[in-house]
Legacy VTK file of the C-alpha trace (Angstrom):
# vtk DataFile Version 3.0
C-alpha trace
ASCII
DATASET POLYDATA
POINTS 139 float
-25.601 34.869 18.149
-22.077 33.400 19.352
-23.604 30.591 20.420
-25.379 29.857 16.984
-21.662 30.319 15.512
-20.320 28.084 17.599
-22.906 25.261 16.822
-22.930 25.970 13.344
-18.829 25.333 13.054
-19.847 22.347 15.582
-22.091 20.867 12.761
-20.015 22.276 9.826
-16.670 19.678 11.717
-19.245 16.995 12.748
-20.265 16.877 8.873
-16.793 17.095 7.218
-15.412 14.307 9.536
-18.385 11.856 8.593
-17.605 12.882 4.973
-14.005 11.662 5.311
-14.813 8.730 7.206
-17.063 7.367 3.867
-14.459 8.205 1.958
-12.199 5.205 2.371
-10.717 3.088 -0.470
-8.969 -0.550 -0.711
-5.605 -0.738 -2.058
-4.489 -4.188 -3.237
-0.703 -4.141 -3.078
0.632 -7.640 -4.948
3.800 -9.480 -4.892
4.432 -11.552 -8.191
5.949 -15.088 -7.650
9.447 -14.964 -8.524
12.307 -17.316 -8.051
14.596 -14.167 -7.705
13.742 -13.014 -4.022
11.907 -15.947 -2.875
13.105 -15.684 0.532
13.366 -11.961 1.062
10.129 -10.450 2.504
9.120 -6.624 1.777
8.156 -4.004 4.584
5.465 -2.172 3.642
4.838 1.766 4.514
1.735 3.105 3.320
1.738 7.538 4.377
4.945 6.405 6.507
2.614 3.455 8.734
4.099 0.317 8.528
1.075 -2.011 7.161
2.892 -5.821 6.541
5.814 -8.033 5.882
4.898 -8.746 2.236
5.893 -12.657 1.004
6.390 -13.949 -2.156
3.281 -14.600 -3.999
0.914 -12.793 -2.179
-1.156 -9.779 -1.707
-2.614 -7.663 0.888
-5.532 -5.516 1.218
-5.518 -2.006 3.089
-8.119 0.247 3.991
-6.772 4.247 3.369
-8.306 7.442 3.263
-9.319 8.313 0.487
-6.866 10.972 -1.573
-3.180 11.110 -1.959
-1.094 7.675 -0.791
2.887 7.245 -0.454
3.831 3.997 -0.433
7.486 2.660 0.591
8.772 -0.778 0.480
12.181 -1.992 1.215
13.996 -5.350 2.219
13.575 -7.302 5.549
16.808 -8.623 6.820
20.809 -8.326 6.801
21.777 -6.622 3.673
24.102 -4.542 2.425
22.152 -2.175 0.985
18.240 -1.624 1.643
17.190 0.300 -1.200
13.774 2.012 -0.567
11.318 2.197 -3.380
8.082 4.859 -3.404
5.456 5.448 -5.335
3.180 8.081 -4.469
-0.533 8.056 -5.763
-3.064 11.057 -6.474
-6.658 10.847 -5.418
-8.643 7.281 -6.290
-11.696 6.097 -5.972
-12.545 2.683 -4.756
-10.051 -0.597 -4.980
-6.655 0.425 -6.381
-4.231 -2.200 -7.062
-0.394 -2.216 -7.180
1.698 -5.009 -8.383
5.400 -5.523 -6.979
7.938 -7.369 -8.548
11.493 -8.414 -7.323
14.534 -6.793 -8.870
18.363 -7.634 -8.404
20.199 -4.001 -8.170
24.007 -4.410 -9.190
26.739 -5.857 -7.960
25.925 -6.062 -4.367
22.456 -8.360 -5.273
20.824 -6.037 -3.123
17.056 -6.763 -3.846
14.067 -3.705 -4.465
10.253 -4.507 -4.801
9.464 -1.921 -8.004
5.998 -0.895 -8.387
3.524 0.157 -10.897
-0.620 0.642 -10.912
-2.641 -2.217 -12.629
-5.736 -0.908 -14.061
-8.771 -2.622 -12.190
-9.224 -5.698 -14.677
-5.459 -6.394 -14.603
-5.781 -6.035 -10.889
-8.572 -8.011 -10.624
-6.986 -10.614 -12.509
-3.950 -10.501 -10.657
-5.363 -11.263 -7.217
-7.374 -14.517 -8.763
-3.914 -15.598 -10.141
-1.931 -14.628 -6.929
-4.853 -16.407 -4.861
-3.212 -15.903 -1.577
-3.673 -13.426 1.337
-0.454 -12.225 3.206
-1.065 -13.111 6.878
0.803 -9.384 7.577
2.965 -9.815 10.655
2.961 -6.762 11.639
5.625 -4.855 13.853
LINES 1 140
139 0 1 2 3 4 5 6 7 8 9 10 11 12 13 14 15 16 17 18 19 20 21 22 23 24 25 26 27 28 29 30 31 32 33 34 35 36 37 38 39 40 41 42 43 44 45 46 47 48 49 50 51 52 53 54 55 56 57 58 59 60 61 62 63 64 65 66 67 68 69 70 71 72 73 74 75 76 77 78 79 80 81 82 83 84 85 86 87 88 89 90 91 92 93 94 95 96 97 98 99 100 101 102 103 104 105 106 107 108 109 110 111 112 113 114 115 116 117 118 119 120 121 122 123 124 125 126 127 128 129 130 131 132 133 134 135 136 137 138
């Protein structure tokens, strides 16, 4: 009777991992084209993993688990100030898409990529304009 325990958590784990392994989503995270930043590049943390170096005018696709989803992004290079922006996402299904967009922050010019969830037509239509894949040098 232990045995049949045993094997039935055995099945019950081997079940619940294939379950989360279907579950995956893509999230499209965009950078619009602005003149303001053009030469500042974006780290970006997805669940605290850096995923890419994101340019100007371009976007990147990530495979994530599906369910909750922190992302970070701050400021490659000697700054002042690297202010951190997160947004954290509940549960999704499918493509998810997140547009960036380059702000100055005060005095010191410091720069900040703030986010915000497209829906999936204005996401859709986003990447078409955008047009461009990141090549992601990762680190």
């Amino acid at each position: 009777m232990f045995t049949s325990l045993l094997s039935g958590i055995g099945l019950l784990m081997t079940l619940s991992g294939n379950v989360q392994a279907q579950t995956q989503e893509t999230l499209y995270i965009l950078r619009e084209g602005r003149f303001v930043g053009v030469f500042v590049n974006f780290r970006i943390k997805i669940n605290g993993q850096p995923v890419c170096k994101l340019s100007n005018r371009r976007y990147v696709a990530v495979p994530v688990n599906a369910g909750p989803v922190t992302i970070e992004t701050y400021p490659i290079g000697i700054a002042i100030k690297r202010p951190v922006r997160r947004l954290t996402l509940g549960a999704g299904n499918g493509s998810r898409y997140i547009m960036g967009t380059t702000k100055i922050i005060g005095l010191t010019k410091a720069q900040a990529l703030n986010m915000r969830e497209l829906s999936a037509e204005e996401g859709a239509a986003a990447v078409r304009k955008i047009g461009k894949l990141d090549r992601c040098q990762r680190k």
